[in-house]
Structure formats: C-alpha cells, structure tokens
N, C-alpha and C positions, 0 to 999 in steps of 0.2 A: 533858259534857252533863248537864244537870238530868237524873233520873230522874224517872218521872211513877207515880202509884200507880196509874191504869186506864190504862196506855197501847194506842195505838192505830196502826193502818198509815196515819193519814192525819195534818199538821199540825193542833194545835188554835189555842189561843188564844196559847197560849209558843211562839213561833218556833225557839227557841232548842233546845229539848226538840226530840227526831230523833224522826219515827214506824219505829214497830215495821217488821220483813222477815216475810216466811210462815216463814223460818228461824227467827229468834226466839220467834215465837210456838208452833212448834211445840216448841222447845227446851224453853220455857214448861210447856206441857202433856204434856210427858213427865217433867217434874219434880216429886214431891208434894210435897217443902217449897216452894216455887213458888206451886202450886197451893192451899196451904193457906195461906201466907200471901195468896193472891187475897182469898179467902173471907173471911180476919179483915180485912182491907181491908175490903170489901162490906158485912160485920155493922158496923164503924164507922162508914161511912158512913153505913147504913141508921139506926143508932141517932141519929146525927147530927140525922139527917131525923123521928125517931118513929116508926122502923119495927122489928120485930124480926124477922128469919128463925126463923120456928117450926120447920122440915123442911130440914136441909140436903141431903136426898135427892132432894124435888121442887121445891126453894126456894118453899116457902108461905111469907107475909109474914102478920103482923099487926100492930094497933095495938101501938106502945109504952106502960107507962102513964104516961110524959112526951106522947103525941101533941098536944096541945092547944098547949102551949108551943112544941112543934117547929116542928109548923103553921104559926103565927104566921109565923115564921122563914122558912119554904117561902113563905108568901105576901107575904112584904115584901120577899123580896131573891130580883129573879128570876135571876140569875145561879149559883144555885141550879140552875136547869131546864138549864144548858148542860152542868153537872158529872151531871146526872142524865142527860143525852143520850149523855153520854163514857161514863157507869158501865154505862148498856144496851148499846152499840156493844162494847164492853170484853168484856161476859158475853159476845155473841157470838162474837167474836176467839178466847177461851177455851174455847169446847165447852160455855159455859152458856146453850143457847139456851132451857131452860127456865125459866131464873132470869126471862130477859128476860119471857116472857110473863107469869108472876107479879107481876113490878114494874110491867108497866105495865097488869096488871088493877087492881093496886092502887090505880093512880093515877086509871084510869078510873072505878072506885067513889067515891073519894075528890071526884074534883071532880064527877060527872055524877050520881052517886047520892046521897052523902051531902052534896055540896056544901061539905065544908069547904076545901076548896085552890081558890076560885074564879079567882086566879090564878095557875095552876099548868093552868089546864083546856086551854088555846090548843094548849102547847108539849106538853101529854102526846094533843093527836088533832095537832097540827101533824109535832112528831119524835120524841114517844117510842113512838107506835102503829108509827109506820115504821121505828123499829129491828128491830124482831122477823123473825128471818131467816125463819120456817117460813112461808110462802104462805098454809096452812091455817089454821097461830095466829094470823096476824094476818088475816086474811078474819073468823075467830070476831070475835077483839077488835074489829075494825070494825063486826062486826053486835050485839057486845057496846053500843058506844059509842052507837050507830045507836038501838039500843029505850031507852037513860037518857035520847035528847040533846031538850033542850026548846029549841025547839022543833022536833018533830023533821020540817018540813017544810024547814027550813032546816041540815038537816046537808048538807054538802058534802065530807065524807071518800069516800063511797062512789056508787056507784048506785042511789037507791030502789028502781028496779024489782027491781033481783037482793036488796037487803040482805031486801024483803017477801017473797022465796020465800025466802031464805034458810035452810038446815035443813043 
C-alpha cells in the first residue's frame, strides 16, 4: 500500500492508500522519531505554501520571505485546499490540535483580512474552520472570520445573534 505523508482514519482522494486504525495512530504518537518526522513533513509543507512555523511549541506560523510567489500558487491551483484539509485533519489525528487553530487563523487572516488568497477564502470558512477539534477554538475562529467577513451581513458560517454577543 502507498504510504501517505499526512495520513488519516478516513479514504481520501488515492483509494488505493488504506486509512489509519486508532492503533496506528496511537503507535504513531508514542513514537518521537514518528512524531518528528510529522513536524519536518508540516514545515515542508508549510514552506511549500509560504509559510514558516516560527514556535514549534505553540505552532505560530508566519509569512515566508518567498510568501508572494507561493501565494500565487495557493491561488491558481485549488487542489491545494484539499491537501491543506488532509494536513489540518492530520495535526488532529496527531495530538496537534493547536497547530490546527494556528493554520487556520492564518488562513483566515490571509484571505479575510489581508486578502491575499482570495481563492483559498471558500474552503478555509467551508473545511478548514471545521477541522479544528476544540468546540472553543473553533466557536473563537468563527467569531474571528465573522468581524473580517465583508460583507458581514451575509456570513453564513455562524449565528449573528450569538457571534454579536460573542466574548
């Protein structure tokens, strides 16, 4: 069977490729060469995209100084967004559920604030906001998306009424 570098408990897009057992991936995360090679996975990715993990303690992301060229790239080729969906789903899988919140603040900045990934914007409030396992972090990232989103009569990720009390 192919090996997949973010693999996951459910088929993706290779039929072929078997999803992960709760066994495996816990085998996974009791392994540190395992687990270290996750992470230089993650950073090549990330660099891939124009991203660099600053903190591998809290997984902060920043711009790369290639981001502009990357960019590009993120925005012409959306298939792109599906390997970024597998790489969030992945950190979970893995015990990196704060990695998850990080990348997809990032993404949210990136397309709703600074607007440079305009199309990259859909699939990061469509699947990459709903990877995020913690209830909490993603309710924030929602209310996060909710005060960038123009026009923000027409967001449809949340509830207006709660995202306005939101605190």
């Amino acid at each position: 069977f192919p090996l997949r570098l973010f693999p996951l408990r459910e088929h993706g897009m290779n039929w072929r490729a078997k999803p992960l057992t709760l066994q495996e991936i816990e085998a996974f995360k009791k392994s540190t060469e395992v687990m270290e090679r996750f992470i230089r996975a993650y950073q090549l990715m990330l660099r891939f995209y124009g991203i660099i993990l600053t903190n591998q303690e809290t997984g902060e992301l920043e711009r790369a100084e290639n981001w502009a060229e990357r960019f590009q790239n993120l925005n012409r080729f959306s298939h792109n967004n599906l390997r970024i969906t597998r790489i969030l789903k992945c950190l979970g899988e893995m015990g990196y559920e704060h990695y998850q919140v990080h990348l997809v603040k990032f993404f949210l900045t990136e397309t709703l604030v600074k607007e440079t990934l305009p199309n990259v914007k859909r699939s990061a409030l469509d699947y990459f906001l709903f990877t995020v396992r913690s209830k909490q972090k993603r309710r924030e990232l929602v209310h996060y998306a909710w005060q960038h989103y123009k026009p923000q009569d027409s967001f449809v990720w949340g509830p207006h009424d709660k995202l306005s009390k939101y605190r």
